[in-house]
C-alpha positions in Angstrom: -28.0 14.1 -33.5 -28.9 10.5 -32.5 -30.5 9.7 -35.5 -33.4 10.4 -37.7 -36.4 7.9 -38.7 -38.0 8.0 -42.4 -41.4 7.3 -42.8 -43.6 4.6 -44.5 -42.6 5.2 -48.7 -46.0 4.2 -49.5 -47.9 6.9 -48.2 -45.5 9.5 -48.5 -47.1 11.1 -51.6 -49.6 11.8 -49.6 -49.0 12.2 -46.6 -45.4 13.8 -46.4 -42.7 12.3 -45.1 -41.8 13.1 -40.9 -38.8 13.8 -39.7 -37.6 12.9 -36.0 -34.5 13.9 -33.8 -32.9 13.7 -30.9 -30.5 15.7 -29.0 -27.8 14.6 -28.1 -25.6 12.3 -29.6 -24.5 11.2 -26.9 -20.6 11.1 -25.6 -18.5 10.4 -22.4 -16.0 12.4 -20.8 -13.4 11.4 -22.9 -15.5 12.2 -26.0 -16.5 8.2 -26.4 -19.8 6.9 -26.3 -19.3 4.7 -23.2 -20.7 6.7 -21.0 -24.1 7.5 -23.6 -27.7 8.0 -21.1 -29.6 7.5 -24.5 -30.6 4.7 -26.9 -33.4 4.1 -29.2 -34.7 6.3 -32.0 -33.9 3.2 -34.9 -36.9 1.1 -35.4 -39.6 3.7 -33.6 -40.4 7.1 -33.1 -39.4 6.2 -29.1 -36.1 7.0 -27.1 -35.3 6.1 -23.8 -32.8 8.5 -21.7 -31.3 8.9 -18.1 -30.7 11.5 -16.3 -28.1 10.6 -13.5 -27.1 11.3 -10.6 -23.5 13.2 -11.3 -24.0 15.2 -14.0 -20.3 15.6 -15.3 -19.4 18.5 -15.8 -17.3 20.4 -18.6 -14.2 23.1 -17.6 -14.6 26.3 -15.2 -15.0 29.6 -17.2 -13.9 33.1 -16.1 -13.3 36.1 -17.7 -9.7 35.1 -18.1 -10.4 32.2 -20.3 -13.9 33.3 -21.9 -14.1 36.6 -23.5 -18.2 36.2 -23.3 -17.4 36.8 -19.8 -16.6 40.2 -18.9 -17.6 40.5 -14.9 -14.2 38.7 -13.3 -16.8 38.3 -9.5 -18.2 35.4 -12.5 -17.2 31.8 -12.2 -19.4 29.6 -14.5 -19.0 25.5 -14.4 -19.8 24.6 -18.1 -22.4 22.3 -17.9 -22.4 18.9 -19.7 -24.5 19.3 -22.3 -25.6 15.9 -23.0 -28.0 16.1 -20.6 -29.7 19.2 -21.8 -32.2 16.7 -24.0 -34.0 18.2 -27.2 -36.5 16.3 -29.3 -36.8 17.5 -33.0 -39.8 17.1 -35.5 -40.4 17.9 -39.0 -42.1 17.3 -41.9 -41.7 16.9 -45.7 -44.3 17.3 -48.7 -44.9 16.7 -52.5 -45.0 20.1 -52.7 -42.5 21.2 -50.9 -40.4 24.2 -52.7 -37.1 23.0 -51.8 -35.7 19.7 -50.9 -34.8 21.4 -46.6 -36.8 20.0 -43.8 -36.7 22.1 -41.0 -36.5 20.5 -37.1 -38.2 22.5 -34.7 -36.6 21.7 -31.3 -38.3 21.6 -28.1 -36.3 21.4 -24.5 -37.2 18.5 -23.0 -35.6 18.6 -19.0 -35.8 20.4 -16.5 -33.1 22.9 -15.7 -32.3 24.8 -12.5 -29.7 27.3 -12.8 -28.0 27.9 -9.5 -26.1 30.8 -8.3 -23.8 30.5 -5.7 -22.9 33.9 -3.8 -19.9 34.1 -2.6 -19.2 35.1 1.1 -19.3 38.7 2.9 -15.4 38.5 3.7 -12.9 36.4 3.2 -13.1 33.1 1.0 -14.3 29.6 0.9 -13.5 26.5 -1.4 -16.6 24.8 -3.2 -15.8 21.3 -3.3 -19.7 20.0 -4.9 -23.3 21.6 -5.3 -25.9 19.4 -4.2 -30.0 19.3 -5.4 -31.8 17.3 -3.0 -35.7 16.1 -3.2 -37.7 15.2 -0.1 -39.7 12.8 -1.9 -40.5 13.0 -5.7 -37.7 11.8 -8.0 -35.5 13.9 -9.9 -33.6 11.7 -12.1 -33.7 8.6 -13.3 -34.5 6.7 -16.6 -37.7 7.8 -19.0 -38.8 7.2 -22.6 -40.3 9.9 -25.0 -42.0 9.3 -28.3 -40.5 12.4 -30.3 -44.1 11.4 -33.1 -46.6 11.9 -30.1 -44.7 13.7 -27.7 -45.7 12.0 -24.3 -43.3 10.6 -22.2 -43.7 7.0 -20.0 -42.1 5.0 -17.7 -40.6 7.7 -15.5 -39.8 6.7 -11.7 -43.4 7.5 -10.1 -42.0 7.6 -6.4 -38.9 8.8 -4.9 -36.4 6.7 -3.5 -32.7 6.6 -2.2 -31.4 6.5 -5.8 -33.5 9.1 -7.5 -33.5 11.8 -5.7 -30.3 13.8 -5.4 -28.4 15.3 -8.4 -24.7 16.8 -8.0 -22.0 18.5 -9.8 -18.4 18.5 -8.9 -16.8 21.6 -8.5 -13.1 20.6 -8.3 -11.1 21.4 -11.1 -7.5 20.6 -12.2 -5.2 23.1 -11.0 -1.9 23.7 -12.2 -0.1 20.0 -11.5 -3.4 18.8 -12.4 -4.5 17.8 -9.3 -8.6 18.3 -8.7 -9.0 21.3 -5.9 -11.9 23.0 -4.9 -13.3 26.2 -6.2 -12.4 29.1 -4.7 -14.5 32.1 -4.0 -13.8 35.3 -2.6 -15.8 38.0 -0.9 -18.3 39.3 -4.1 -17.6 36.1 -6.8 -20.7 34.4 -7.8 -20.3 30.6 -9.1 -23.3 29.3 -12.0 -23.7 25.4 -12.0 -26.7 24.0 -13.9 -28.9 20.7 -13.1 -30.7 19.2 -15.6 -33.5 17.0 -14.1 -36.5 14.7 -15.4 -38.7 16.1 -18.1 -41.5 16.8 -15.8 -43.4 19.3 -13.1 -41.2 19.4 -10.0 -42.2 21.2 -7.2 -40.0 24.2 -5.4 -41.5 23.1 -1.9 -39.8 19.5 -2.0 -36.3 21.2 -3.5 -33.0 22.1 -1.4 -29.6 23.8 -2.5 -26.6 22.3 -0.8 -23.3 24.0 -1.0 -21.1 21.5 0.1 -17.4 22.8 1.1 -13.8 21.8 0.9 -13.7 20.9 5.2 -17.4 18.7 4.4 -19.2 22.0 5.9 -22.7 22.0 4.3 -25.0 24.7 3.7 -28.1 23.7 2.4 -31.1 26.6 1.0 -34.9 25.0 1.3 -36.7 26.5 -2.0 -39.7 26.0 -0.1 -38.6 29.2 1.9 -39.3 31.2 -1.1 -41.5 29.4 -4.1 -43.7 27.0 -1.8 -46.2 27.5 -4.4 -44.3 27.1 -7.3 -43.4 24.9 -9.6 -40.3 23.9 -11.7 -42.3 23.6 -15.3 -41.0 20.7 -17.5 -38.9 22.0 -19.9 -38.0 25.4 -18.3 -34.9 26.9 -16.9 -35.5 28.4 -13.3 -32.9 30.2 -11.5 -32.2 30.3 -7.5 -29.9 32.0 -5.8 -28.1 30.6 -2.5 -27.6 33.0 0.4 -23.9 34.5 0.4 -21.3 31.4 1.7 -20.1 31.5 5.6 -19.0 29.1 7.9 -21.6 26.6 9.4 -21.5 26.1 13.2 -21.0 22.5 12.9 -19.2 20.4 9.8 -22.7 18.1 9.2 -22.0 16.5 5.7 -23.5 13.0 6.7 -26.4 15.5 7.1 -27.3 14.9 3.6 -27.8 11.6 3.6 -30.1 9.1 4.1 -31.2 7.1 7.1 -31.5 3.9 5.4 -28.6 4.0 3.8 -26.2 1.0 4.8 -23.1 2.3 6.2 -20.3 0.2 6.5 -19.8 -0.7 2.7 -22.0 2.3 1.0 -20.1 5.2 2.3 -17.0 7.0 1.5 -15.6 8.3 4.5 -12.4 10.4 4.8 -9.8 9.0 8.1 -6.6 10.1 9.7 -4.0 7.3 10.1 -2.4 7.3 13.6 -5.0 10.4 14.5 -3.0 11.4 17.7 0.3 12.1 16.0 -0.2 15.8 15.5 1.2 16.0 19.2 4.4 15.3 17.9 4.5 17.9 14.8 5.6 21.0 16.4 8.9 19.3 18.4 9.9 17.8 15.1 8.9 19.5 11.9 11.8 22.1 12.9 14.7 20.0 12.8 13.5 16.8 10.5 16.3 15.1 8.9 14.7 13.8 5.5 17.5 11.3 4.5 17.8 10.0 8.3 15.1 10.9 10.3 12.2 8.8 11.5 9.0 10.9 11.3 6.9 10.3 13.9 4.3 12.7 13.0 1.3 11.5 10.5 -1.2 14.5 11.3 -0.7 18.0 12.3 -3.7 19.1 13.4 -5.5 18.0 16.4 -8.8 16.0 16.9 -11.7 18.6 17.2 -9.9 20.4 14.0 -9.7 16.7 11.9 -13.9 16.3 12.9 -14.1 20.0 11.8 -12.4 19.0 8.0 -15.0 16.7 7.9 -13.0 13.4 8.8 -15.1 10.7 10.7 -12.7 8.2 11.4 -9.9 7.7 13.5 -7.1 5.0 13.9 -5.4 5.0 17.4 -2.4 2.8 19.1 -4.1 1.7 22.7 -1.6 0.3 25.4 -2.9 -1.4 28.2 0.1 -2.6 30.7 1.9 0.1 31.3 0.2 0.9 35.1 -1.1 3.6 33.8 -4.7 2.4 32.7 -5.7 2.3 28.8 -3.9 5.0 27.3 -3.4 6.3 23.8 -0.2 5.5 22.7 1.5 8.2 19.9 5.2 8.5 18.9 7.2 6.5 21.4 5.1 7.0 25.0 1.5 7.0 25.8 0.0 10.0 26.1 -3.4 10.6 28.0 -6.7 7.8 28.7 -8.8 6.4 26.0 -11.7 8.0 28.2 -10.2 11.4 27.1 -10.3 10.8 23.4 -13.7 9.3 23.7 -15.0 12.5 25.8 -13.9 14.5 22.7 -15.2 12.8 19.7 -18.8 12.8 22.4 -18.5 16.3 22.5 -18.2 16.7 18.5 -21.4 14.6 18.3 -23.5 16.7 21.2 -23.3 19.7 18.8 -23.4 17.6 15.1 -26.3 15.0 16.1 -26.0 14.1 12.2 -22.8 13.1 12.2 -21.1 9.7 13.8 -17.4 8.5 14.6 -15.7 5.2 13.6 -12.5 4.6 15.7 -9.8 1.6 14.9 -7.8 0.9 17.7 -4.8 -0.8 17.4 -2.7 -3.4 19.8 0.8 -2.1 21.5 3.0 -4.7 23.3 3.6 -3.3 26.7 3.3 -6.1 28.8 0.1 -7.6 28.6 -0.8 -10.9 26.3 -2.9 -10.3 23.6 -6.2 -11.5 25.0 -5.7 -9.6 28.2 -5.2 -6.5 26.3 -8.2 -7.1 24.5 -10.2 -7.9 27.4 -8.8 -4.9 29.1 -9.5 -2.5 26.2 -12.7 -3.9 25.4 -13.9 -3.5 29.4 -12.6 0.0 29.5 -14.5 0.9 26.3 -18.4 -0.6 27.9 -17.6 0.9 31.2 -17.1 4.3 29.6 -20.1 3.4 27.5 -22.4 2.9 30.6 -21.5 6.2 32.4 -22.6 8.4 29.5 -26.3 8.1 29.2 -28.5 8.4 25.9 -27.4 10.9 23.1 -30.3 13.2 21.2 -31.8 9.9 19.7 -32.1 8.0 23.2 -29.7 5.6 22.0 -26.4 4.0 23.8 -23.2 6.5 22.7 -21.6 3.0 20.9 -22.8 1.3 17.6 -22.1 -2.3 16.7 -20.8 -1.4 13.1 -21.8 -4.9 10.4 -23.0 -5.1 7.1 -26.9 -4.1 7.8 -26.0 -1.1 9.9 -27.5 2.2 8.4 -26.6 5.8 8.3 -29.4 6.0 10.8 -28.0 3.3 13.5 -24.9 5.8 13.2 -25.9 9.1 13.5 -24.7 10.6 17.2 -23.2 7.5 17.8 -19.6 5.9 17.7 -18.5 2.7 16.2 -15.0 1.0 18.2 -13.3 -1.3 15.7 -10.5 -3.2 17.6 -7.7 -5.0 15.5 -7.0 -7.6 17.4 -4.2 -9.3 16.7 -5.0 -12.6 18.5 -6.2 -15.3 16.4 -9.4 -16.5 17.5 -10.8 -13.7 19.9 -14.0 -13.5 21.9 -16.7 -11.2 21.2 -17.3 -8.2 23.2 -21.1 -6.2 23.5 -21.3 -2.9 21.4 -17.3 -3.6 19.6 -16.7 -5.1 16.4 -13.2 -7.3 16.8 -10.9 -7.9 13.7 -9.1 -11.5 14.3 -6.0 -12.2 13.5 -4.7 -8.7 12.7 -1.6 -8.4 10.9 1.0 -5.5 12.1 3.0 -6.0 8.9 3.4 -2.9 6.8 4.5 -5.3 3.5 1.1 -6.0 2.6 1.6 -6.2 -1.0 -1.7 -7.5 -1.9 -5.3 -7.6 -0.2 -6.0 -8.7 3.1 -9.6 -10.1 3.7 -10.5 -10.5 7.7 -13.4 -11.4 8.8 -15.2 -10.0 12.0 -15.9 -12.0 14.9 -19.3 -11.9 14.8 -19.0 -13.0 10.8 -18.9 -10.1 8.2 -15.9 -9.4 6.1 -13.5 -6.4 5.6 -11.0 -6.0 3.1 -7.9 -4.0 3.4 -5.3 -2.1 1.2 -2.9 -1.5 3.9 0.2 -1.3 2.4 2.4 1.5 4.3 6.1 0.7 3.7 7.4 2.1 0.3 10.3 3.3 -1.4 11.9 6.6 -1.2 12.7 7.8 -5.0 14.4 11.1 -3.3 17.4 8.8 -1.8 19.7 7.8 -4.3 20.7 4.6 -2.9 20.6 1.4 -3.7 18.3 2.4 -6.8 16.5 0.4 -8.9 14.8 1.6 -12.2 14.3 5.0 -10.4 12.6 3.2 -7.2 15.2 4.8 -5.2 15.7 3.6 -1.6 14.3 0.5 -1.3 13.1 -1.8 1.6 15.0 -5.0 1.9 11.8 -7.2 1.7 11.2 -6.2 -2.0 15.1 -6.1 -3.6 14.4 -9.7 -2.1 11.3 -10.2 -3.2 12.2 -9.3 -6.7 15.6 -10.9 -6.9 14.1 -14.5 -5.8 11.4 -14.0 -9.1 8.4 -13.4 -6.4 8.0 -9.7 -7.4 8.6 -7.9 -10.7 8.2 -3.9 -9.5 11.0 -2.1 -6.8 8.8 0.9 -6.6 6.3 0.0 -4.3 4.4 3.2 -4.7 3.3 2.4 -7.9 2.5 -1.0 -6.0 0.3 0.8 -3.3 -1.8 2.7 -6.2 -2.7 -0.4 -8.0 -3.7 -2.2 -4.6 -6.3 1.2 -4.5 -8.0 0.4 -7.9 -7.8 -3.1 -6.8 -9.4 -2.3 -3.7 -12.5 -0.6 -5.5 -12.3 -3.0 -8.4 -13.3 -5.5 -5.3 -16.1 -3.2 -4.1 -17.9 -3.0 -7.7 -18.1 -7.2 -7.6 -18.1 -7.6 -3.2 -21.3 -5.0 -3.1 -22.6 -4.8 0.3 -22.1 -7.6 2.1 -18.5 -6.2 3.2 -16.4 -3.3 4.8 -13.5 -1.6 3.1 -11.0 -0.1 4.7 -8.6 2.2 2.0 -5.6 3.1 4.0 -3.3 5.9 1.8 -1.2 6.2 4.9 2.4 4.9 5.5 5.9 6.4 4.9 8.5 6.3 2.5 11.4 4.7 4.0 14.8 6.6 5.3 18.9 5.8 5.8 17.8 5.4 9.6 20.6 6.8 12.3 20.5 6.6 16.1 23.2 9.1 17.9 24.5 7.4 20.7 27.2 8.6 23.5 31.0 7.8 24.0 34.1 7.7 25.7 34.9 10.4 22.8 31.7 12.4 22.1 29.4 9.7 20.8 29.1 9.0 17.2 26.4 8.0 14.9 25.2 4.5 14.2 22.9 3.5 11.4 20.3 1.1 12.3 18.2 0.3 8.8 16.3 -2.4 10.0 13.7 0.6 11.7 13.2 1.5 8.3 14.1 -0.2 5.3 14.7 -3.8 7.1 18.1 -5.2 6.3 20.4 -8.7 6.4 23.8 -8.7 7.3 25.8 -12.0 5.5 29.0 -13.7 6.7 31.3 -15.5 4.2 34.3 -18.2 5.7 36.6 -20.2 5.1 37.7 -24.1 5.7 40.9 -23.3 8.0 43.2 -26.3 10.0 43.4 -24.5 13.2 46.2 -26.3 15.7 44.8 -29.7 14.1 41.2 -29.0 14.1 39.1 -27.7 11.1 37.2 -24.7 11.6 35.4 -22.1 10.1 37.1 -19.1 9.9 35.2 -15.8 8.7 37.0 -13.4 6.2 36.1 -10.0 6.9 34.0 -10.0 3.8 30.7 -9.8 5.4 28.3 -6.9 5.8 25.0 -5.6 6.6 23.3 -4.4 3.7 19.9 -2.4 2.7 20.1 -4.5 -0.7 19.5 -8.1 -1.4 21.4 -7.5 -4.4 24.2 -7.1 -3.0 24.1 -10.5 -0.9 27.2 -13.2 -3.2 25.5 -16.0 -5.3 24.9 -18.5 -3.4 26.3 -20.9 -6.0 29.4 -19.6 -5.3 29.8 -21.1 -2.0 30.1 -24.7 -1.0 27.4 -24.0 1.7 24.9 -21.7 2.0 22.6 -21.4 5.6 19.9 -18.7 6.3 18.9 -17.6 9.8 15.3 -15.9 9.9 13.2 -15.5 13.0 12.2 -19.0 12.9 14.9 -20.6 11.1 18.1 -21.0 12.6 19.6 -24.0 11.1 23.4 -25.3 11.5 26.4 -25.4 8.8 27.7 -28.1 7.7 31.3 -29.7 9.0 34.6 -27.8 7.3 35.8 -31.3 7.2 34.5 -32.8 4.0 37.0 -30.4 2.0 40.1 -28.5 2.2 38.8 -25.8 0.1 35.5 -25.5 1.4 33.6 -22.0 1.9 30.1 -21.1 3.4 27.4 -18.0 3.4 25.6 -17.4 6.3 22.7 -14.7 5.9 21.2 -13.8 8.9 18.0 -12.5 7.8 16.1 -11.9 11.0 15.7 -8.1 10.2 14.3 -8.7 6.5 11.3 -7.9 7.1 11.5 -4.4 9.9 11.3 -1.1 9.3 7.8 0.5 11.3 8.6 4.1 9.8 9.7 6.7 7.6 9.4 10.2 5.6 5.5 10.3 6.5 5.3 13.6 4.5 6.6 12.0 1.3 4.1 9.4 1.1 1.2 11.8 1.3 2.8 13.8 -1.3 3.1 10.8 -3.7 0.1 9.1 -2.7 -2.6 11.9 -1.7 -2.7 13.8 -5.4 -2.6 10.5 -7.3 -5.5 9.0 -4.8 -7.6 12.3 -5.3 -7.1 11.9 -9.4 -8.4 8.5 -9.0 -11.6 9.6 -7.4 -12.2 12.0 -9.5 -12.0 10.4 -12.7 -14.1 7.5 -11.9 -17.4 8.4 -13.9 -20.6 6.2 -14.4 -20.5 2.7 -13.6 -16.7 2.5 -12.7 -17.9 5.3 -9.6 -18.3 3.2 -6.3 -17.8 3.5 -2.4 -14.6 4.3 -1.1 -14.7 2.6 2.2 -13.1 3.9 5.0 -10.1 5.8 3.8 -6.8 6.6 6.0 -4.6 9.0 4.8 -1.3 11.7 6.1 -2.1 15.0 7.2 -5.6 15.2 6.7 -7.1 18.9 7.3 -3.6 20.7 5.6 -2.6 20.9 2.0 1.0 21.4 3.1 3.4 20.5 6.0 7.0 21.5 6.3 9.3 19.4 7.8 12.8 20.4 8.6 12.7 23.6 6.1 11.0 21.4 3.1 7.0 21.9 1.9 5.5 19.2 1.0 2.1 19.3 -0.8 0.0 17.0 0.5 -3.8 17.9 -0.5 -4.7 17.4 3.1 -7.9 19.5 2.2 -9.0 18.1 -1.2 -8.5 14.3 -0.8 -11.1 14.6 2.2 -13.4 17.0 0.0 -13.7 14.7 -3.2 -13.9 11.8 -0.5 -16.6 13.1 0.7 -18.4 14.4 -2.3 -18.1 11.1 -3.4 -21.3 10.1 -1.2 -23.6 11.8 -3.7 -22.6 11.0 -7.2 -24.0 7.6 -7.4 -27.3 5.8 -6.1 -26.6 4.4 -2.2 -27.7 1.2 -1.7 -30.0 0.8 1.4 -31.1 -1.8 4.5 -34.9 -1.8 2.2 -33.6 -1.9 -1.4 -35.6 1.5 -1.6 
C-alpha cells in the first residue's frame, strides 16, 4: 500500500473514522522506488499516477516454470503489476464490534489482455507487442481522489506521446542475453496493457505484433468491436490473427509523421553493408590469429532491408576509370547507380519505410574535392532520372535536425563523410566536413554538417583481441600499438579497449539525454578485434611468410647504436639490438640512452653528433606505423560488442530510455557466422529487434511539440 489517511479526531465519534488506500506501492525494476508512477495520498484523499508508455514487464511463464500452467502451446509475459492501479476505502465506527477495518478495492485502469496466436507452420520470434490509438490518449498522467472517486486532469487530446503503449517481449536466455520470444505452430503468447482509468473506444485501437526481422503485423479492433467500448476499469480480451510473414518488413510503419527523424529515432545499420560479397570465399579458410577479415556482413542488401535495417554505410571510389563504384574488400565492385536502384526498389513495395546511406571516401586517384564533386554529381543525376515516388516527392531527402519521419518515408537520405576540411554544399546531400578515417577514436567525435547541424559519433572500431595471448596486458590480450603507448606515456589508464568502446556507447546516449534534438547520433558497434597479421609472399625457395602488424595492430620498430671511431671518423654504428615490435613496452627507457630521436609521419628530426663522447649511445624509434592497422577478426567484435550493446538497451528503463541514433553494427540479419570452422554468436537478429523496439517505449519528440 502507498499509504493510508486518518480522518479529522474531532468528529470521529460521530462520524467514524475513513480509511483510504492505494495500490500499489510502487517499485522499479530492481525492486527500488526510482522508477515509482505514483505520489500523493499524505496530506489529501488525492493521488496522482502515470501510466507509461513501456510498461516493464516481469519474467515469461510456461508450463515448465509455473505449475498453474498446465497447457505447454501457453507462453504468458507476467505483467508488471504496478500498473494495475486499485483504490481502497473504508470506514470505522464507535460501534464497531472489532477494532478491523475492511478496504474494499476497486480496479481502477484499463486492461486489455492480448493473445497472440502463434503461426499455422513453422515459427516466428516476438521481439515487442504494440497498442496503438488513432487519436484519444491511452496513457499519461491523472489524479484520483480515493474520498470522492472522480478522477481529473487526464490528457484530454491525443498526441505523439500518449498514445502508444508497449511491452517487450525479449527475455534473457541462457548467457543472459535478451532474445525474442519464440513461437511455434499452435503456442499462444498473453501480454497485458494497462491503460488510463477511462472509456476507450475499440474503433480507435490496433494490435501490433512487432517481430524479430522489424516485420509488423498490426490487427484494427475496429474490424470487430466498432461499437464497443473498453469500460474503465475492465479487463477486455482480443485475440490477434495466427502470426505469418508480412509481404514487406514496414516497422517505421508505426510511427508518426511528425516525428523528427534524425535525432528521435533508433535505427538499426550495417557497417561496410557490401561486404557480405566477400563471406562465402573466406569464411572457409579464415585464419583467426593471422587473417584479415574482410567480411563485416553476410547477407546481402534486399535481405539486411528485410531484417529491418534502414541504414547503410558504403566505401565509394571515384578515379579508378571505371565511374563511381562501390568499393568492398580490396576492389570495387559494381556502380553506385546499382545500389541505389536496389534500396528504390525496397521502397516501391514498403512506401513507409526510408533509407539512410553513409558513403565513405577511398583514395584512388582523385583529390578529395574532386571526389566529392564527382560523387555528389553522380548521386543528383541519378536523382533526376527517377521521377516521383508514391508521395510525389524527389527519391532523395536532405536529412537535418527538423526533418520528420514524414519527409522520409519512400525516400532516401545520402550522407557523405567527406574527409576534406571545408567542403561545398551539394542539393539534396548532407556533407560531413572534415571526416576522420582513424579507427582510434577513443572518445567522441562532434562534426558538424555543412549546412550547420551537429552529429556526434562513437566510432571507435580498432580493439584488442583477448583470444591472442600476446603481448597481454591485464587480460587485454593482443593489443594495438597506439594504446600500449597511450598507456605507458600516462595518456590512457585501460589496454582493453573493448571495455573502452562500451563506455563511449553509454557516453554516446548519456549525450543524447542532455543534446535532445538539435543533433544526429551516429552509434557505430562495428570494428574488429585486431590479428598477428601475415602476408605469404613468393621466393627463390618456395616463398615464406612475412608478418606485417602495422595492417592490424600498428607497430614501431627502434634502433639502438653505438659511438664507433671508424678509420678516424666517428660514427654511429647500430648494434643489432633493434626490432619491430607490437608493444610499446617493450621499446628501452629512453633514459638509458645518451640520445633519443623519434621519426612519426611528420617528424623526422636528426641525431645528434657521436662526437661529443666516446661512450655515447642513441634510440631511434621510428614510429611512422603507430598508429595503422584498418582491420581485423570482424566476427570477434560483434561477439563481444553485439550481446553487451543489446543488454544495454534493454535495461534502460524510464527516464535513462532515449534514442539510439543511427546504430552500425557486424553481421546484422544472422545470430551466428562461422569463420574458418569457429561459430561465433553474434545476435545479428536481436540487436536489430530491441533497436528497433526501442522506437516505442518512450514519448518521440516531434517538428510541432505535439
Amino acid at each position: 500500500m502507498n499509504g493510508v489517511h486518518w480522518g479529522d479526531e474531532k468528529t470521529l465519534s460521530t462520524t467514524g473514522q475513513s480509511f483510504y488506500a492505494f495500490y500499489p506501492l510502487a517499485t522499479g525494476r530492481d525492486g527500488s522506488q526510482a522508477s515509482t508512477p505514483i505520489e500523493g495520498l499524505v496530506t489529501d484523499t488525492k493521488v496522482t499516477a502515470t501510466i507509461p508508455v513501456a510498461q516493464e514487464r516481469g519474467e515469461l511463464l510456461t508450463s515448465g516454470n509455473t505449475p498453474a500452467i498446465t497447457d505447454p502451446n501457453w507462453k504468458i509475459i507476467a505483467p508488471n503489476m504496478t500498473y494495475a492501479m486499485m483504490a481502497g476505502t473504508g470506514k470505522w465506527t464507535s460501534n464497531n464490534e472489532t477494532d478491523n477495518v475492511t478496504l474494499n478495492f476497486k480496479p481502477l485502469v484499463t486492461v486489455l489482455d492480448v493473445i497472440v496466436n502463434g503461426p499455422e507452420s513453422n515459427s516466428y520470434s516476438v521481439a515487442q507487442v504494440l497498442v496503438q490509438s488513432k487519436n484519444q490518449p491511452i496513457v499519461g498522467s491523472f489524479t484520483y481522489d480515493v474520498a470522492t472517486g472522480e478522477f481529473s486532469d487526464m490528457p484530454a487530446q491525443g498526441t505523439s506521446q500518449n498514445r502508444t503503449a508497449s511491452v517487450d517481449c525479449m527475455v534473457p536466455d541462457e548467457s543472459g542475453v535478451p532474445t525474442a520470444i519464440k513461437l511455434a505452430s499452435g503456442e499462444k503468447l498473453n501480454v497485458k496493457f494497462f491503460l488510463l482509468p477511462r472509456d476507450i473506444k475499440a474503433s480507435e485501437l490496433s494490435v501490433s505484433v512487432v517481430l524479430s526481422n522489424g516485420q509488423t503485423l498490426t490487427k484494427d479492433l475496429a474490424d470487430e468491436n466498432a461499437e464497443h467500448n473498453l469500460a474503465q476499469g475492465e479487463i477486455v480480451r482480443v485475440f490477434t490473427p495466427k502470426l505469418n510473414s508480412a509481404n514487406v518488413n514496414n516497422w517505421m510503419s508505426r510511427i508518426g509523421d511528425d516525428v523528427l527523424f534524425a535525432s528521435q529515432l533508433s535505427i538499426p545499420g550495417t557497417k561496410h553493408s557490401f561486404t557480405y560479397r566477400t563471406f562465402g570465399s573466406e569464411s572457409g579458410d579464415y585464419d583467426a590469429e593471422h587473417d584479415i577479415m574482410q567480411s563485416f556482413q553476410s547477407i546481402d542488401i534486399d535481405n539486411q532491408f528485410d531484417a529491418g535495417i534502414r541504414a547503410f554505410d558504403v566505401k565509394v571510389s571515384t578515379g579508378s576509370g571505371q565511374g563511381i563504384q562501390i568499393y568492398s574488400g580490396t576492389e570495387n565492385i559494381e556502380p553506385l547507380s546499382n545500389f541505389l536502384n536496389a534500396l528504390k526498389s525496397k521502397l516501391m513495395t514498403a512506401s513507409t519505410e526510408c533509407a539512410v546511406v553513409a558513403i565513405n571516401f577511398v583514395d584512388w586517384g582523385d583529390s578529395q574535392s574532386e571526389w566529392l564533386r564527382k560523387l555528389c554529381a553522380e548521386i543528383n543525376n541519378w536523382n533526376s532520372r527517377q521521377g516521383q515516388n508514391s508521395y510525389g516527392e524527389q527519391w532523395l531527402q536532405l536529412i537535418n535536425s527538423q526533418t520528420t519521419m514524414g519527409d522520409m518515408r519512400q525516400r532516401i537520405g545520402i550522407i557523405v563523410h567527406s574527409p576534406e576540411a571545408n567542403p561545398r554544399a551539394y542539393d539534396n546531400i548532407s556533407i560531413i566536413g572534415g571526416y576522420s578515417t582513424s579507427v582510434q577514436n577513443t572518445s567522441l567525435v562532434n562534426y558538424s554538417f555543412v549546412r550547420g547541424d551537429n552529429v556526434w559519433i562513437q566510432n571507435l572500431l580498432q580493439v584488442n583481441n583477448p583470444e591472442i595471448n600476446v603481448g597481454t596486458h591485464n587480460g587485454a590480450g593482443l593489443t594495438p600499438y597506439f594504446i600500449t603507448e597511450a598507456v605507458g606515456k600516462g595518456e590512457a589508464t585501460s589496454y582493453d579497449l573493448i571495455d573502452t568502446k562500451l563506455d563511449l556507447i553509454d557516453q554516446l546516449l548519456n549525450t543524447i539525454r542532455q543534446q535532445g534534438t538539435s543533433n544526429l547520433y551516429v552509434n557505430d558497434l562495428g570494428g574488429f578485434c585486431v590479428v598477428n597479421y601475415r602476408e605469404w609472399q613468393d621466393g627463390i625457395f618456395g616463398g615464406s611468410w612475412v608478418s606485417k602488424p602495422e595492417e592490424s595492430t600498428g607497430s614501431a620498430t627502434y634502433h639502438t647504436y653505438n659511438a664507433r671511431n671508424i678509420w678516424g671518423g666517428w660514427q654511429w654504428n647500430e648494434d643489432g639490438n633493434g626490432t619491430t615490435t607490437i608493444d610499446y613496452a617493450n621499446i628501452p627507457e629512453k633514459t638509458g640512452y645518451t640520445y633519443y630521436t623519434e621519426k612519426r609521419p611528420t617528424d623526422n628530426q636528426a641525431p645528434a653528433s657521436p662526437e661529443a663522447s666516446r661512450n655515447a649511445t642513441w634510440l631511434y624509434v621510428d614510429a611512422t606505423n603507430s598508429q595503422r592497422g584498418q582491420g581485423g577478426n570482424n566476427a570477434l567484435l560483434a561477439e563481444k560488442i553485439n550481446p553487451q550493446a543489446l543488454t544495454k538497451i534493454y535495461n534502460m528503463v524510464d527516464e535513462g530510455r532515449a534514442p539510439l541514433g543511427v546504430v552500425y553494427m557486424n553481421f546484422a540479419g544472422t545470430d551466428e557466422v562461422t569463420m574458418g570452422g569457429h561459430p561465433y554468436n553474434v545476435y545479428g537478429t536481436q540487436l536489430p529487434a530491441i533497436i528497433i523496439s526501442n522506437n516505442f517505449k518512450f514519448a518521440l519528440e516531434t517538428k510541432s511539440g505535439n
